[in-house]
C-alpha positions in Angstrom: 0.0 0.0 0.0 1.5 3.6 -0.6 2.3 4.9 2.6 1.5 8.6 1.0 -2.0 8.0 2.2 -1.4 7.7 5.3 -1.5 11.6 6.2 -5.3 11.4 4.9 -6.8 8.4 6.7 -4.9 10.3 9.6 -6.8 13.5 8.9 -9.9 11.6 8.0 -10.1 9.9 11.5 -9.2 13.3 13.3 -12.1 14.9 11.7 -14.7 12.5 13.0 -13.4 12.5 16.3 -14.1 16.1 17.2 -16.9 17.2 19.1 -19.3 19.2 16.8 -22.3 20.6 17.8 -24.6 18.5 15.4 -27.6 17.3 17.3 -28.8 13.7 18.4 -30.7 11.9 20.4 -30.2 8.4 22.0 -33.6 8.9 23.8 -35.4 7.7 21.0 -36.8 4.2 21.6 -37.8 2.5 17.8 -38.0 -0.9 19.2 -41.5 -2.5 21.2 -40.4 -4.5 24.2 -44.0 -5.0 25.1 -44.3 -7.1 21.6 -40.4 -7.7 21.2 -40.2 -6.5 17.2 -39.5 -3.0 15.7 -42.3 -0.6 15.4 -40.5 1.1 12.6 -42.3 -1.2 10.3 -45.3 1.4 11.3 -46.7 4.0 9.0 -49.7 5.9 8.3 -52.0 3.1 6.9 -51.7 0.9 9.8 -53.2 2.5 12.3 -54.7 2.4 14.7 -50.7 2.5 16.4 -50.5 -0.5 18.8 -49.1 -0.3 22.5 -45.8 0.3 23.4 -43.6 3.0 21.7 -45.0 4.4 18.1 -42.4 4.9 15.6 -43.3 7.0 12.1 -39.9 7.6 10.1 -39.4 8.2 6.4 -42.7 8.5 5.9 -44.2 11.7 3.7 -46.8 13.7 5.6 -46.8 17.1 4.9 -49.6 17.6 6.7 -50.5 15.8 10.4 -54.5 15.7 10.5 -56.4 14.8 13.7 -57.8 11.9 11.6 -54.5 10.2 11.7 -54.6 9.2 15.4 -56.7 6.8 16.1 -55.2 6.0 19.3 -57.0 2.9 21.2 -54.5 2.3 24.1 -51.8 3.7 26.3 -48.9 4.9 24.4 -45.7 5.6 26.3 -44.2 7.4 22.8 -45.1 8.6 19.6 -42.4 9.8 17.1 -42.0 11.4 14.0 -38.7 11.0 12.6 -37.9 12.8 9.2 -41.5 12.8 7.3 -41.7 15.8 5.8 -43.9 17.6 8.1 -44.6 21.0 7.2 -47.9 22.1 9.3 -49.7 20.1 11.9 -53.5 20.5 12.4 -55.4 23.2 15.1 -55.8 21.0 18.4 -54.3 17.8 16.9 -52.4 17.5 19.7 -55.0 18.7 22.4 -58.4 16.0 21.0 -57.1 12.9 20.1 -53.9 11.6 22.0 -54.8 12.4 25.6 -53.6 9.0 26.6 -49.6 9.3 25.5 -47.9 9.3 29.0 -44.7 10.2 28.0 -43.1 11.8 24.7 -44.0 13.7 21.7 -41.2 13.8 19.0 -41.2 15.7 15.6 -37.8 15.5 14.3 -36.2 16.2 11.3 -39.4 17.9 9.7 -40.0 21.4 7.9 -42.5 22.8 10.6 -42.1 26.5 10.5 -44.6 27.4 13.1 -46.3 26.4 16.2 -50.0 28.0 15.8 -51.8 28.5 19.3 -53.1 25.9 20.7 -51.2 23.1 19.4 -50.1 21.6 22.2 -52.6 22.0 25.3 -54.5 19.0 27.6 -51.8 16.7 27.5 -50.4 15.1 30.1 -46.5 14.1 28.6 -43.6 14.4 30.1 -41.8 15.6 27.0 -42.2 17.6 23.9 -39.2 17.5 21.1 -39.8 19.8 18.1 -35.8 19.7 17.1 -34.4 20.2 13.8 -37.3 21.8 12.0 -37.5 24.6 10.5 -39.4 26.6 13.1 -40.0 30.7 12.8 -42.9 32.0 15.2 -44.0 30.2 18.5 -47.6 32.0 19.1 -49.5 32.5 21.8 -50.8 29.7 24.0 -49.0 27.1 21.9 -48.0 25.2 24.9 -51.0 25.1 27.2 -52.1 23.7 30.5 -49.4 20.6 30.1 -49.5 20.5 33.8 -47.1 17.6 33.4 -44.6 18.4 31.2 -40.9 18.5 32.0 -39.0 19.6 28.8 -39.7 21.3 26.1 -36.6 20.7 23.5 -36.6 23.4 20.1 -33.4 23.4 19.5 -31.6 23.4 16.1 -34.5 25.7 14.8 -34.7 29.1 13.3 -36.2 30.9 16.5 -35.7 35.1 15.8 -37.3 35.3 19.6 -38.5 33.9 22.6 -42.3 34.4 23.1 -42.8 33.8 26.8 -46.6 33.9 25.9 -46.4 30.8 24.2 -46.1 28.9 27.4 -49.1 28.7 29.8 -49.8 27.2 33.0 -47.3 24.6 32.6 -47.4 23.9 36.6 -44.2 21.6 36.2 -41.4 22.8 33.2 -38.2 22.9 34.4 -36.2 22.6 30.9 -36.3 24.6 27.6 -33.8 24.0 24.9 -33.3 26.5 22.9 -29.4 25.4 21.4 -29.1 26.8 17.9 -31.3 29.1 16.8 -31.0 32.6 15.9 -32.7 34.3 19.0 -31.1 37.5 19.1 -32.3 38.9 22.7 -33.7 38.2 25.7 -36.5 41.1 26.7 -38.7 41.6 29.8 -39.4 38.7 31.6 -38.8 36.0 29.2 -38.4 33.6 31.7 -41.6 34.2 33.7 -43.0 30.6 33.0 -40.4 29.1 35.3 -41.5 27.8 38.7 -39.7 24.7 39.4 -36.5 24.1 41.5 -33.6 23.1 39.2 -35.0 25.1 35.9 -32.7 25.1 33.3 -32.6 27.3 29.7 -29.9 26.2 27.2 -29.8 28.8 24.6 -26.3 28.3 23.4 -25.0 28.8 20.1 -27.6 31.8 19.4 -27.0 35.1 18.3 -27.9 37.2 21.8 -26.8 40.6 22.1 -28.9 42.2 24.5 -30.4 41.1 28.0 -32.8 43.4 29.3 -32.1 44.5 32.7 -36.0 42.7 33.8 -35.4 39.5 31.7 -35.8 37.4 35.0 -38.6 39.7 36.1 -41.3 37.7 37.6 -40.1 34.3 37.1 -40.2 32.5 40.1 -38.3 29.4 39.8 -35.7 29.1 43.6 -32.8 28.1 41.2 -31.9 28.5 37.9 -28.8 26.9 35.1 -28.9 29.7 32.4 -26.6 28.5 29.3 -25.9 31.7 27.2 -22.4 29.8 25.6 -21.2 31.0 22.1 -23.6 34.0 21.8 -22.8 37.6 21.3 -23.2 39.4 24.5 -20.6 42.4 24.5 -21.6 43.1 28.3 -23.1 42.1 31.6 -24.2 45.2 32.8 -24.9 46.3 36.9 -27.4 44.4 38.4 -27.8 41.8 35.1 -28.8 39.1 37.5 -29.7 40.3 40.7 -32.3 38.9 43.4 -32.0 35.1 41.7 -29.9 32.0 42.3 -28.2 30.2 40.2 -27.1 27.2 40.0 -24.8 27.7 36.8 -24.0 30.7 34.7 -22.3 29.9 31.3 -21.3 33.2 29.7 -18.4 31.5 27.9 -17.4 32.4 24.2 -18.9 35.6 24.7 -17.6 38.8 23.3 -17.7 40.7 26.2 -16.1 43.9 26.3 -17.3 44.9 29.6 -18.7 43.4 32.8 -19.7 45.0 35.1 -18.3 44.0 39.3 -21.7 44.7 40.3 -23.8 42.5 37.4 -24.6 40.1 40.3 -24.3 41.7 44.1 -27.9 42.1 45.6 -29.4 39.2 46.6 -27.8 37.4 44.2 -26.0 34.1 44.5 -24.1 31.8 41.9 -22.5 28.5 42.7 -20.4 28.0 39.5 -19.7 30.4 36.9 -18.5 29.8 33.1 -17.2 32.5 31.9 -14.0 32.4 29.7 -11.7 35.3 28.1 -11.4 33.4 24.3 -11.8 36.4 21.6 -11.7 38.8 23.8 -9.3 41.7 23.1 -6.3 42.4 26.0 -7.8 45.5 27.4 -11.6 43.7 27.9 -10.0 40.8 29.2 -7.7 42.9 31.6 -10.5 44.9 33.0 -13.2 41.8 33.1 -10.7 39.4 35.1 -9.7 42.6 38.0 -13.7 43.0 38.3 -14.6 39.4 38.1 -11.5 38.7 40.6 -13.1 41.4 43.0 -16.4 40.3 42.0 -15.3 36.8 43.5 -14.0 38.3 46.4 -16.9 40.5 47.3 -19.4 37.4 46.8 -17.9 35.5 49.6 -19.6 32.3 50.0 -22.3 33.3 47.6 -20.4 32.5 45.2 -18.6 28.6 45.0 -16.5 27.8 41.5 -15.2 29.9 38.8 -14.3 28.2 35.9 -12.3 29.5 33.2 -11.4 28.4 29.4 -7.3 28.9 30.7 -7.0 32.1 28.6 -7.5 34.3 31.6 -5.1 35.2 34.2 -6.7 35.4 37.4 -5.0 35.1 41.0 -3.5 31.8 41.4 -4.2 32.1 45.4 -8.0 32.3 45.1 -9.2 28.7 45.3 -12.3 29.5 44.0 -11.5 30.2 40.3 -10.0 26.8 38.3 -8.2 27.4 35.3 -9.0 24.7 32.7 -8.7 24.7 28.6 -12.0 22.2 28.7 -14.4 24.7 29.8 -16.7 23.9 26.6 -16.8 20.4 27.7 -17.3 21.1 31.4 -19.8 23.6 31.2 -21.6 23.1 27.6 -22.2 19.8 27.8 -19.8 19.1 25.6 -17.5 15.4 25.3 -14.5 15.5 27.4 -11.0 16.0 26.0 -9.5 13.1 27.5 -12.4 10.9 26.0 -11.9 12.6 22.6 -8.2 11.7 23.0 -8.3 8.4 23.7 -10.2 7.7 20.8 -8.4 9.5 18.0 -5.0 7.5 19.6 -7.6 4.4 19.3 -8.4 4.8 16.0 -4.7 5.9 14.5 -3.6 2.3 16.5 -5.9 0.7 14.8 -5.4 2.5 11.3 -1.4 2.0 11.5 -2.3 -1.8 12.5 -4.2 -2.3 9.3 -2.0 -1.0 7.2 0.7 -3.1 8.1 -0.9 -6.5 7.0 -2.1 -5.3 3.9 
Protein backbone atom coordinates (compact mmCIF):
# COMPACT_ATOMS: atom_id res chain seq x y z
CA UNK A 1 0.00 0.00 0.00
CA UNK A 2 1.55 3.57 -0.63
CA UNK A 3 2.27 4.94 2.64
CA UNK A 4 1.51 8.60 0.98
CA UNK A 5 -1.96 8.02 2.17
CA UNK A 6 -1.42 7.71 5.28
CA UNK A 7 -1.51 11.57 6.16
CA UNK A 8 -5.26 11.45 4.87
CA UNK A 9 -6.76 8.44 6.68
CA UNK A 10 -4.93 10.33 9.64
CA UNK A 11 -6.85 13.49 8.86
CA UNK A 12 -9.92 11.57 8.00
CA UNK A 13 -10.08 9.86 11.51
CA UNK A 14 -9.17 13.26 13.33
CA UNK A 15 -12.14 14.89 11.73
CA UNK A 16 -14.67 12.50 13.03
CA UNK A 17 -13.41 12.52 16.25
CA UNK A 18 -14.14 16.14 17.25
CA UNK A 19 -16.94 17.20 19.13
CA UNK A 20 -19.26 19.18 16.83
CA UNK A 21 -22.32 20.56 17.79
CA UNK A 22 -24.59 18.50 15.37
CA UNK A 23 -27.58 17.26 17.30
CA UNK A 24 -28.78 13.70 18.37
CA UNK A 25 -30.73 11.95 20.36
CA UNK A 26 -30.17 8.41 22.02
CA UNK A 27 -33.62 8.87 23.81
CA UNK A 28 -35.37 7.67 20.98
CA UNK A 29 -36.76 4.24 21.58
CA UNK A 30 -37.81 2.49 17.78
CA UNK A 31 -38.01 -0.92 19.16
CA UNK A 32 -41.53 -2.50 21.15
CA UNK A 33 -40.38 -4.52 24.18
CA UNK A 34 -44.00 -5.00 25.05
CA UNK A 35 -44.35 -7.11 21.56
CA UNK A 36 -40.43 -7.71 21.18
CA UNK A 37 -40.15 -6.53 17.21
CA UNK A 38 -39.48 -3.03 15.74
CA UNK A 39 -42.25 -0.62 15.36
CA UNK A 40 -40.48 1.06 12.61
CA UNK A 41 -42.31 -1.19 10.31
CA UNK A 42 -45.33 1.37 11.34
CA UNK A 43 -46.65 4.02 8.97
CA UNK A 44 -49.74 5.94 8.32
CA UNK A 45 -51.98 3.13 6.92
CA UNK A 46 -51.72 0.88 9.85
CA UNK A 47 -53.21 2.53 12.33
CA UNK A 48 -54.70 2.35 14.71
CA UNK A 49 -50.73 2.51 16.39
CA UNK A 50 -50.49 -0.46 18.84
CA UNK A 51 -49.10 -0.27 22.49
CA UNK A 52 -45.80 0.30 23.36
CA UNK A 53 -43.63 2.97 21.73
CA UNK A 54 -44.95 4.42 18.05
CA UNK A 55 -42.35 4.87 15.59
CA UNK A 56 -43.25 7.02 12.08
CA UNK A 57 -39.89 7.57 10.14
CA UNK A 58 -39.42 8.22 6.38
CA UNK A 59 -42.74 8.46 5.86
CA UNK A 60 -44.15 11.72 3.70
CA UNK A 61 -46.78 13.70 5.61
CA UNK A 62 -46.76 17.08 4.93
CA UNK A 63 -49.60 17.55 6.75
CA UNK A 64 -50.53 15.80 10.38
CA UNK A 65 -54.53 15.75 10.55
CA UNK A 66 -56.37 14.78 13.69
CA UNK A 67 -57.81 11.86 11.63
CA UNK A 68 -54.55 10.16 11.71
CA UNK A 69 -54.60 9.15 15.41
CA UNK A 70 -56.75 6.79 16.14
CA UNK A 71 -55.16 5.99 19.34
CA UNK A 72 -57.04 2.93 21.24
CA UNK A 73 -54.55 2.27 24.06
CA UNK A 74 -51.81 3.72 26.27
CA UNK A 75 -48.94 4.86 24.37
CA UNK A 76 -45.72 5.58 26.27
CA UNK A 77 -44.19 7.42 22.79
CA UNK A 78 -45.10 8.62 19.63
CA UNK A 79 -42.40 9.77 17.11
CA UNK A 80 -41.96 11.38 13.98
CA UNK A 81 -38.74 10.99 12.57
CA UNK A 82 -37.85 12.85 9.20
CA UNK A 83 -41.53 12.76 7.26
CA UNK A 84 -41.68 15.81 5.82
CA UNK A 85 -43.87 17.60 8.05
CA UNK A 86 -44.60 21.04 7.19
CA UNK A 87 -47.92 22.10 9.34
CA UNK A 88 -49.73 20.07 11.93
CA UNK A 89 -53.54 20.51 12.37
CA UNK A 90 -55.39 23.20 15.07
CA UNK A 91 -55.83 21.02 18.39
CA UNK A 92 -54.32 17.84 16.88
CA UNK A 93 -52.43 17.50 19.65
CA UNK A 94 -54.99 18.66 22.41
CA UNK A 95 -58.40 16.05 21.05
CA UNK A 96 -57.09 12.88 20.12
CA UNK A 97 -53.89 11.56 22.00
CA UNK A 98 -54.84 12.44 25.55
CA UNK A 99 -53.56 9.00 26.63
CA UNK A 100 -49.57 9.29 25.54
CA UNK A 101 -47.91 9.27 28.98
CA UNK A 102 -44.66 10.22 28.02
CA UNK A 103 -43.10 11.75 24.74
CA UNK A 104 -44.00 13.69 21.68
CA UNK A 105 -41.17 13.80 19.03
CA UNK A 106 -41.17 15.72 15.60
CA UNK A 107 -37.84 15.48 14.30
CA UNK A 108 -36.23 16.25 11.29
CA UNK A 109 -39.36 17.86 9.72
CA UNK A 110 -40.04 21.42 7.91
CA UNK A 111 -42.47 22.76 10.56
CA UNK A 112 -42.07 26.52 10.52
CA UNK A 113 -44.56 27.38 13.09
CA UNK A 114 -46.29 26.35 16.23
CA UNK A 115 -50.00 27.95 15.81
CA UNK A 116 -51.82 28.50 19.26
CA UNK A 117 -53.07 25.86 20.72
CA UNK A 118 -51.18 23.08 19.40
CA UNK A 119 -50.14 21.59 22.16
CA UNK A 120 -52.58 22.01 25.28
CA UNK A 121 -54.49 19.03 27.61
CA UNK A 122 -51.77 16.67 27.53
CA UNK A 123 -50.37 15.08 30.08
CA UNK A 124 -46.52 14.10 28.64
CA UNK A 125 -43.58 14.37 30.07
CA UNK A 126 -41.81 15.63 26.97
CA UNK A 127 -42.24 17.59 23.87
CA UNK A 128 -39.16 17.54 21.07
CA UNK A 129 -39.81 19.77 18.07
CA UNK A 130 -35.84 19.66 17.08
CA UNK A 131 -34.39 20.23 13.77
CA UNK A 132 -37.32 21.85 11.96
CA UNK A 133 -37.48 24.63 10.54
CA UNK A 134 -39.41 26.63 13.11
CA UNK A 135 -39.97 30.67 12.84
CA UNK A 136 -42.86 31.96 15.17
CA UNK A 137 -44.00 30.25 18.49
CA UNK A 138 -47.61 31.99 19.09
CA UNK A 139 -49.49 32.46 21.77
CA UNK A 140 -50.82 29.68 23.97
CA UNK A 141 -48.98 27.12 21.85
CA UNK A 142 -48.02 25.24 24.89
CA UNK A 143 -50.97 25.14 27.24
CA UNK A 144 -52.09 23.68 30.51
CA UNK A 145 -49.38 20.64 30.08
CA UNK A 146 -49.51 20.49 33.76
CA UNK A 147 -47.09 17.56 33.42
CA UNK A 148 -44.60 18.43 31.21
CA UNK A 149 -40.94 18.49 31.96
CA UNK A 150 -38.97 19.58 28.75
CA UNK A 151 -39.66 21.27 26.12
CA UNK A 152 -36.62 20.73 23.46
CA UNK A 153 -36.62 23.40 20.10
CA UNK A 154 -33.39 23.37 19.53
CA UNK A 155 -31.64 23.40 16.08
CA UNK A 156 -34.49 25.70 14.84
CA UNK A 157 -34.74 29.12 13.34
CA UNK A 158 -36.23 30.92 16.49
CA UNK A 159 -35.73 35.08 15.85
CA UNK A 160 -37.28 35.25 19.64
CA UNK A 161 -38.46 33.94 22.58
CA UNK A 162 -42.27 34.39 23.12
CA UNK A 163 -42.84 33.85 26.78
CA UNK A 164 -46.59 33.94 25.91
CA UNK A 165 -46.44 30.84 24.20
CA UNK A 166 -46.06 28.85 27.37
CA UNK A 167 -49.14 28.73 29.83
CA UNK A 168 -49.82 27.20 33.05
CA UNK A 169 -47.28 24.62 32.57
CA UNK A 170 -47.36 23.86 36.59
CA UNK A 171 -44.21 21.56 36.25
CA UNK A 172 -41.43 22.84 33.18
CA UNK A 173 -38.23 22.95 34.37
CA UNK A 174 -36.16 22.58 30.88
CA UNK A 175 -36.25 24.64 27.59
CA UNK A 176 -33.82 23.97 24.92
CA UNK A 177 -33.29 26.46 22.93
CA UNK A 178 -29.45 25.36 21.41
CA UNK A 179 -29.05 26.77 17.89
CA UNK A 180 -31.26 29.08 16.84
CA UNK A 181 -31.01 32.60 15.91
CA UNK A 182 -32.68 34.30 18.97
CA UNK A 183 -31.12 37.52 19.09
CA UNK A 184 -32.28 38.87 22.73
CA UNK A 185 -33.69 38.17 25.73
CA UNK A 186 -36.46 41.06 26.65
CA UNK A 187 -38.66 41.62 29.76
CA UNK A 188 -39.40 38.74 31.62
CA UNK A 189 -38.80 35.99 29.19
CA UNK A 190 -38.39 33.61 31.70
CA UNK A 191 -41.62 34.22 33.73
CA UNK A 192 -43.04 30.56 32.97
CA UNK A 193 -40.40 29.11 35.26
CA UNK A 194 -41.55 27.81 38.73
CA UNK A 195 -39.68 24.67 39.45
CA UNK A 196 -36.54 24.09 41.54
CA UNK A 197 -33.55 23.14 39.19
CA UNK A 198 -35.00 25.07 35.92
CA UNK A 199 -32.68 25.11 33.25
CA UNK A 200 -32.56 27.29 29.74
CA UNK A 201 -29.86 26.19 27.22
CA UNK A 202 -29.76 28.82 24.59
CA UNK A 203 -26.28 28.29 23.43
CA UNK A 204 -25.03 28.82 20.14
CA UNK A 205 -27.55 31.82 19.39
CA UNK A 206 -27.00 35.11 18.31
CA UNK A 207 -27.87 37.17 21.76
CA UNK A 208 -26.77 40.58 22.07
CA UNK A 209 -28.88 42.20 24.52
CA UNK A 210 -30.37 41.08 27.97
CA UNK A 211 -32.78 43.39 29.29
CA UNK A 212 -32.11 44.50 32.65
CA UNK A 213 -35.98 42.69 33.82
CA UNK A 214 -35.37 39.51 31.74
CA UNK A 215 -35.78 37.40 34.97
CA UNK A 216 -38.65 39.68 36.14
CA UNK A 217 -41.35 37.67 37.60
CA UNK A 218 -40.07 34.28 37.14
CA UNK A 219 -40.22 32.46 40.08
CA UNK A 220 -38.31 29.37 39.77
CA UNK A 221 -35.72 29.05 43.63
CA UNK A 222 -32.82 28.11 41.20
CA UNK A 223 -31.88 28.48 37.94
CA UNK A 224 -28.80 26.88 35.11
CA UNK A 225 -28.94 29.66 32.41
CA UNK A 226 -26.55 28.46 29.34
CA UNK A 227 -25.87 31.72 27.18
CA UNK A 228 -22.35 29.82 25.61
CA UNK A 229 -21.18 31.05 22.09
CA UNK A 230 -23.57 34.01 21.79
CA UNK A 231 -22.77 37.61 21.30
CA UNK A 232 -23.19 39.40 24.49
CA UNK A 233 -20.58 42.40 24.55
CA UNK A 234 -21.56 43.06 28.34
CA UNK A 235 -23.14 42.15 31.63
CA UNK A 236 -24.16 45.18 32.81
CA UNK A 237 -24.90 46.26 36.93
CA UNK A 238 -27.43 44.44 38.43
CA UNK A 239 -27.81 41.76 35.05
CA UNK A 240 -28.84 39.12 37.47
CA UNK A 241 -29.66 40.29 40.66
CA UNK A 242 -32.32 38.86 43.35
CA UNK A 243 -32.01 35.06 41.72
CA UNK A 244 -29.91 32.04 42.29
CA UNK A 245 -28.20 30.20 40.17
CA UNK A 246 -27.07 27.22 39.97
CA UNK A 247 -24.79 27.70 36.79
CA UNK A 248 -24.02 30.71 34.70
CA UNK A 249 -22.30 29.88 31.31
CA UNK A 250 -21.34 33.15 29.72
CA UNK A 251 -18.40 31.49 27.89
CA UNK A 252 -17.36 32.35 24.18
CA UNK A 253 -18.93 35.62 24.68
CA UNK A 254 -17.62 38.76 23.33
CA UNK A 255 -17.70 40.69 26.24
CA UNK A 256 -16.12 43.92 26.35
CA UNK A 257 -17.27 44.93 29.58
CA UNK A 258 -18.66 43.45 32.76
CA UNK A 259 -19.68 44.98 35.11
CA UNK A 260 -18.25 44.01 39.25
CA UNK A 261 -21.66 44.74 40.30
CA UNK A 262 -23.76 42.49 37.42
CA UNK A 263 -24.61 40.11 40.31
CA UNK A 264 -24.34 41.73 44.15
CA UNK A 265 -27.86 42.09 45.58
CA UNK A 266 -29.38 39.23 46.63
CA UNK A 267 -27.84 37.39 44.24
CA UNK A 268 -26.02 34.12 44.52
CA UNK A 269 -24.09 31.82 41.87
CA UNK A 270 -22.55 28.52 42.69
CA UNK A 271 -20.44 28.02 39.50
CA UNK A 272 -19.70 30.36 36.87
CA UNK A 273 -18.49 29.82 33.11
CA UNK A 274 -17.17 32.54 31.94
CA UNK A 275 -13.97 32.42 29.68
CA UNK A 276 -11.71 35.32 28.11
CA UNK A 277 -11.40 33.43 24.31
CA UNK A 278 -11.80 36.40 21.61
CA UNK A 279 -11.71 38.79 23.75
CA UNK A 280 -9.34 41.73 23.08
CA UNK A 281 -6.32 42.38 25.99
CA UNK A 282 -7.84 45.46 27.36
CA UNK A 283 -11.58 43.74 27.88
CA UNK A 284 -10.03 40.82 29.25
CA UNK A 285 -7.67 42.87 31.55
CA UNK A 286 -10.52 44.94 32.97
CA UNK A 287 -13.19 41.82 33.13
CA UNK A 288 -10.70 39.43 35.08
CA UNK A 289 -9.75 42.61 38.00
CA UNK A 290 -13.68 43.02 38.33
CA UNK A 291 -14.58 39.41 38.06
CA UNK A 292 -11.50 38.69 40.62
CA UNK A 293 -13.13 41.44 42.99
CA UNK A 294 -16.43 40.30 42.02
CA UNK A 295 -15.32 36.83 43.52
CA UNK A 296 -13.95 38.27 46.42
CA UNK A 297 -16.87 40.54 47.33
CA UNK A 298 -19.38 37.37 46.75
CA UNK A 299 -17.93 35.46 49.61
CA UNK A 300 -19.64 32.30 50.04
CA UNK A 301 -22.32 33.29 47.56
CA UNK A 302 -20.42 32.48 45.18
CA UNK A 303 -18.58 28.56 45.02
CA UNK A 304 -16.48 27.77 41.53
CA UNK A 305 -15.20 29.89 38.83
CA UNK A 306 -14.32 28.22 35.91
CA UNK A 307 -12.27 29.51 33.21
CA UNK A 308 -11.42 28.41 29.39
CA UNK A 309 -7.30 28.91 30.75
CA UNK A 310 -7.01 32.07 28.58
CA UNK A 311 -7.54 34.33 31.60
CA UNK A 312 -5.06 35.22 34.24
CA UNK A 313 -6.66 35.41 37.36
CA UNK A 314 -4.97 35.07 40.99
CA UNK A 315 -3.48 31.76 41.39
CA UNK A 316 -4.18 32.10 45.42
CA UNK A 317 -8.04 32.32 45.06
CA UNK A 318 -9.16 28.75 45.31
CA UNK A 319 -12.25 29.52 43.98
CA UNK A 320 -11.54 30.20 40.31
CA UNK A 321 -10.04 26.84 38.32
CA UNK A 322 -8.24 27.43 35.27
CA UNK A 323 -9.05 24.70 32.74
CA UNK A 324 -8.75 24.67 28.62
CA UNK A 325 -11.99 22.17 28.69
CA UNK A 326 -14.41 24.69 29.78
CA UNK A 327 -16.69 23.94 26.65
CA UNK A 328 -16.79 20.43 27.72
CA UNK A 329 -17.34 21.08 31.38
CA UNK A 330 -19.78 23.61 31.17
CA UNK A 331 -21.57 23.10 27.60
CA UNK A 332 -22.17 19.84 27.78
CA UNK A 333 -19.77 19.08 25.59
CA UNK A 334 -17.52 15.35 25.29
CA UNK A 335 -14.53 15.50 27.36
CA UNK A 336 -10.97 16.04 26.02
CA UNK A 337 -9.48 13.06 27.50
CA UNK A 338 -12.36 10.86 26.03
CA UNK A 339 -11.89 12.59 22.58
CA UNK A 340 -8.17 11.67 22.98
CA UNK A 341 -8.29 8.40 23.71
CA UNK A 342 -10.23 7.73 20.78
CA UNK A 343 -8.35 9.51 18.02
CA UNK A 344 -4.97 7.51 19.62
CA UNK A 345 -7.60 4.40 19.31
CA UNK A 346 -8.35 4.83 16.04
CA UNK A 347 -4.68 5.91 14.49
CA UNK A 348 -3.64 2.34 16.52
CA UNK A 349 -5.92 0.73 14.82
CA UNK A 350 -5.39 2.48 11.26
CA UNK A 351 -1.38 2.02 11.46
CA UNK A 352 -2.28 -1.79 12.45
CA UNK A 353 -4.21 -2.34 9.30
CA UNK A 354 -2.00 -1.05 7.17
CA UNK A 355 0.70 -3.08 8.10
CA UNK A 356 -0.91 -6.50 7.04
CA UNK A 357 -2.08 -5.27 3.85
Amino acid sequence: MNLKVLPILFICFLKSSTTCDFPFDDRIIVWDVTKNYCVEEITVVSYPIISGQAVIKNEYIPTLYCKFFNVKSDLSSIVFDNCGINRIEEKCFSQKIENISSTIIITNNQLKSIKTGTFSNLKVLYIRLNNNQIEMIEDESFHNLTLLDELDLSFNRLYSLNSKAFVNLLNFRTLLLESNRITSLQKESLVFFREVDSRLNIKCNEVTYLDKDFLGGMTAPKLHLNLYNNRLVSLPEGIFDYHYFIQIDVSRNPLTKVSKYFCSRNCTVETLCFGCKGMSEESVRESVQNIENWVDEMGDKVTTLLTDGYCAFKKNNTKIVRDRRLPAMCSGGKNTEEIDFWVYFKIFITLYIVMWI
